[in-house]
VEXDREN-2710 file (C-alpha; in Angstrom, 1 decimal):
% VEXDREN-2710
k/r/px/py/pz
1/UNK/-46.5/102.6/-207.6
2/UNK/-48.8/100.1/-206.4
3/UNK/-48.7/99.4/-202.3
4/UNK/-47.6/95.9/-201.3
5/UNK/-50.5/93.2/-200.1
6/UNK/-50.2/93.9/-196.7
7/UNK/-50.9/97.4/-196.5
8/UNK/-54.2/98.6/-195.5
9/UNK/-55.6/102.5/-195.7
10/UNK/-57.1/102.4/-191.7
11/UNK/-57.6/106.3/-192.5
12/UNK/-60.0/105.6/-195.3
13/UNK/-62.4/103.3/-193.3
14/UNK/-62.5/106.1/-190.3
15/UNK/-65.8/108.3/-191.0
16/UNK/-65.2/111.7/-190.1
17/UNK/-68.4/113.5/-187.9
18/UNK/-67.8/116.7/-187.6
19/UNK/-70.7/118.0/-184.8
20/UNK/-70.9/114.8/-182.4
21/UNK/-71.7/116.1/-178.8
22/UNK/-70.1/119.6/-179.5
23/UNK/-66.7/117.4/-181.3
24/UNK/-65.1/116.1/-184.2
25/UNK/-66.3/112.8/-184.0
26/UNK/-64.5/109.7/-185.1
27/UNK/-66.8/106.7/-186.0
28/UNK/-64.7/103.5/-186.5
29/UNK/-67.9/100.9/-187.6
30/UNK/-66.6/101.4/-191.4
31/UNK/-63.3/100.0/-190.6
32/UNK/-65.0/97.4/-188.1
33/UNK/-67.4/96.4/-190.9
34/UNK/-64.6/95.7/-193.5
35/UNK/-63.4/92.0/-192.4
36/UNK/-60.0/92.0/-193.8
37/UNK/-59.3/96.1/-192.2
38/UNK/-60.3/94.6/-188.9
39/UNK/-58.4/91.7/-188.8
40/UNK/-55.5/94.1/-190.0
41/UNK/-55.6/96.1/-187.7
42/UNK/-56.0/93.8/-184.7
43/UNK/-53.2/91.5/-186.1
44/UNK/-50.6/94.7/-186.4
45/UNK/-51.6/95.8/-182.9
46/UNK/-50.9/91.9/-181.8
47/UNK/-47.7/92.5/-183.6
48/UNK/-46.3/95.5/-181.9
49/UNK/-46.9/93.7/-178.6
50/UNK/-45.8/90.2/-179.0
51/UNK/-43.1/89.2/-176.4
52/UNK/-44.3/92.0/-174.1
53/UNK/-44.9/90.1/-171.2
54/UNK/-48.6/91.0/-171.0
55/UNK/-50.9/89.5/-168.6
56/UNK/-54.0/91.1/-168.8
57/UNK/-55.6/93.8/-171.3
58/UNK/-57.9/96.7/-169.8
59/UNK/-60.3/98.3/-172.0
60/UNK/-63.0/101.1/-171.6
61/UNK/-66.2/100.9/-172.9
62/UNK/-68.0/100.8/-175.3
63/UNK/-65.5/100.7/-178.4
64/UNK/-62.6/100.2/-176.4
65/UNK/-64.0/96.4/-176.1
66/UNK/-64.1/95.4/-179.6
67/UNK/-60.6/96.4/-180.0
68/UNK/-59.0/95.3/-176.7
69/UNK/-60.9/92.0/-176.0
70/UNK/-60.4/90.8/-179.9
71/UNK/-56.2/92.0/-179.4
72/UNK/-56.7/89.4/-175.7
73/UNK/-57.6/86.8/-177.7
74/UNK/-54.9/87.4/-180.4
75/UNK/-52.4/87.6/-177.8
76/UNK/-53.8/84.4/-175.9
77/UNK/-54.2/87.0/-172.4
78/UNK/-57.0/88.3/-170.3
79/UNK/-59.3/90.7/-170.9
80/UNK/-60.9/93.1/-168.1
81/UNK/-63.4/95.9/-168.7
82/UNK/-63.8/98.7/-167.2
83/UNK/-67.5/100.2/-167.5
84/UNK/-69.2/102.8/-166.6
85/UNK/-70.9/103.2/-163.4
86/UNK/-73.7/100.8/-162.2
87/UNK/-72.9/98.1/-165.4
88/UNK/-70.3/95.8/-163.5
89/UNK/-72.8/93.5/-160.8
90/UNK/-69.4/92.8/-158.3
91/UNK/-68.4/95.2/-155.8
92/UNK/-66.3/97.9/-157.3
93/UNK/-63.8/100.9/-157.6
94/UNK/-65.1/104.1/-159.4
95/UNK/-63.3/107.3/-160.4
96/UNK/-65.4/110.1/-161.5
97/UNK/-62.9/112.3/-164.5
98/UNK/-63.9/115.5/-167.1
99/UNK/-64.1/113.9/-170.9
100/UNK/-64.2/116.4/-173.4
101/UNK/-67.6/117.3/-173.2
102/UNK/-68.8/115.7/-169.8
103/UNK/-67.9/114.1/-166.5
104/UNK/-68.2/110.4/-166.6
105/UNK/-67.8/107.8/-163.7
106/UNK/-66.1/104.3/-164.6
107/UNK/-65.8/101.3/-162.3
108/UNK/-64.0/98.4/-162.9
109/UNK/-64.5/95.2/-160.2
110/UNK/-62.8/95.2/-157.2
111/UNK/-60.7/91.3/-157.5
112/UNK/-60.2/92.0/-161.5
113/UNK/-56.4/92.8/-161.2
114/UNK/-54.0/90.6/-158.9
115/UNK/-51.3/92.8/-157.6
116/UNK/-48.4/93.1/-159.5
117/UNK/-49.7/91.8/-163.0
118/UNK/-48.6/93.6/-165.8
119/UNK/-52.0/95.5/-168.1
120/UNK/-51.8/96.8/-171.5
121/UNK/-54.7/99.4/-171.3
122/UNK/-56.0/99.3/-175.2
123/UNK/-58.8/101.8/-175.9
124/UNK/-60.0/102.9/-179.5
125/UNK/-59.0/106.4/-179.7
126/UNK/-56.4/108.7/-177.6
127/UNK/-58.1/112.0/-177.5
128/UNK/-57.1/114.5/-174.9
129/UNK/-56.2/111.2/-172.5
130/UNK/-58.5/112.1/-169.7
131/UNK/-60.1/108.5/-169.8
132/UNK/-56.8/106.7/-170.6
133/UNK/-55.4/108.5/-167.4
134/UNK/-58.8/107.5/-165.6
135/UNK/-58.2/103.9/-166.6
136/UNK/-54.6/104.0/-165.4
137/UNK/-55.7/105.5/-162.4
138/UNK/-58.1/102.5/-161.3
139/UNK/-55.9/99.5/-162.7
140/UNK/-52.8/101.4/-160.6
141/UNK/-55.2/101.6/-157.0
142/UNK/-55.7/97.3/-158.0
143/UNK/-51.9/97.2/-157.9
144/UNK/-51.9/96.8/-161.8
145/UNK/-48.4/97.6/-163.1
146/UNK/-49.1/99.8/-166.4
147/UNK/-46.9/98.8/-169.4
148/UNK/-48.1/100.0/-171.9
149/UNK/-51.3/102.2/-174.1
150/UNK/-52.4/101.2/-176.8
151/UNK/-54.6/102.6/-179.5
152/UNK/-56.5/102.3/-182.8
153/UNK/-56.7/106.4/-183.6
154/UNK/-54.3/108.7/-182.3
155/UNK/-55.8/112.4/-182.6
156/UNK/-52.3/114.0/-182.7
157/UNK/-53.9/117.2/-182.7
158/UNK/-54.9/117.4/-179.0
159/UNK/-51.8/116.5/-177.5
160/UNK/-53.4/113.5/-175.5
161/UNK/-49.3/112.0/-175.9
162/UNK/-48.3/114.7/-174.0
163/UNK/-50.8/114.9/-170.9
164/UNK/-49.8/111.1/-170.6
165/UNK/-46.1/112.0/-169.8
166/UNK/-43.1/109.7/-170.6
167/UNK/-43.9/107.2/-167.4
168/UNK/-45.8/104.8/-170.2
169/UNK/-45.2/103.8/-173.2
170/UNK/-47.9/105.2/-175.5
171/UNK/-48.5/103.1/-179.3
172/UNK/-51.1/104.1/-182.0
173/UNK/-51.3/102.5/-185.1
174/UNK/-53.2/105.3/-186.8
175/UNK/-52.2/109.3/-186.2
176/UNK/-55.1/111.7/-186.8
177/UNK/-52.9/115.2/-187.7
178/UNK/-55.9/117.4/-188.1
179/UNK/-59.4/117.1/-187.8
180/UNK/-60.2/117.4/-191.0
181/UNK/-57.4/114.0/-191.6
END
């Protein structure tokens, strides 16, 4: 049976490295390089959020950007990033948090979120969630209302769903089951 038009295989344009920093690495360029997977994906993402009322997107860097500020543009909203520390040349809040294999300090400018807006916090891939719950953490002390994480890859396999809670909704357009997916 042949799939429709419209379907794209994300999983076969994610390139599995399997000893990156001590982890199973997950290297989106392939599906970033393919024009029509890209725009796929970015246009399903778009889709799942339409008529959210979304007024700015957050994204971490470095691959968080590419999917969260070409999703702002989609959606015709605002795109913040948060960087890590000493990128961002306006005065700042940081948050030092454990990654999987380090610590890392984030910032994200002081004036970048008006109190009350509503931020989709998009980020490439949901791993364990500590930099997900870092982001949340910094756009929540601007007076950022959270309504939503999105994601490219979802790496079911280390629960990061789960240390999220149920306070936010959580959306991945690709699950990981295994790390050998």
């Amino acid at each position: 049976m042949n799939k429709p038009d419209n379907v794209v295989d994300f999983k076969s344009k994610i390139r599995r490295i399997p000893e990156f920093k001590g982890v199973v690495f997950w290297d989106i360029t392939p599906l970033l390089k393919d024009k029509v997977c890209f725009h796929e994906a970015v246009k399903q993402l778009a889709d799942h959020y339409k008529g959210k009322s979304i007024d700015v997107i957050v994204s971490n860097e470095a691959r968080g950007f590419i999917i969260g500020a070409a999703l702002a543009y989609e959606l015709g909203v605002g795109f913040i990033p948060i960087r890590k520390k000493g990128k961002l040349p306006y005065q700042c809040e940081n948050l030092t948090y454990k990654k999987e294999y380090e610590c890392d300090t984030i910032e994200i400018h002081q004036d970048a979120i008006e109190k009350g807006a509503n931020v989709l916090i998009i980020d490439d891939l949901l791993a364990t969630g500590g930099t997900i719950k870092a982001n949340i953490e910094l756009v929540e002390k601007l007076g950022g209302n959270v309504i939503g994480l999105g994601f490219l890859i979802e790496l079911c396999y280390l629960d990061g769903r789960k240390a999220l809670g149920n306070k936010y909704e959580v959306y991945s357009l690709i699950q990981l089951k295994t790390t050998n997916a």
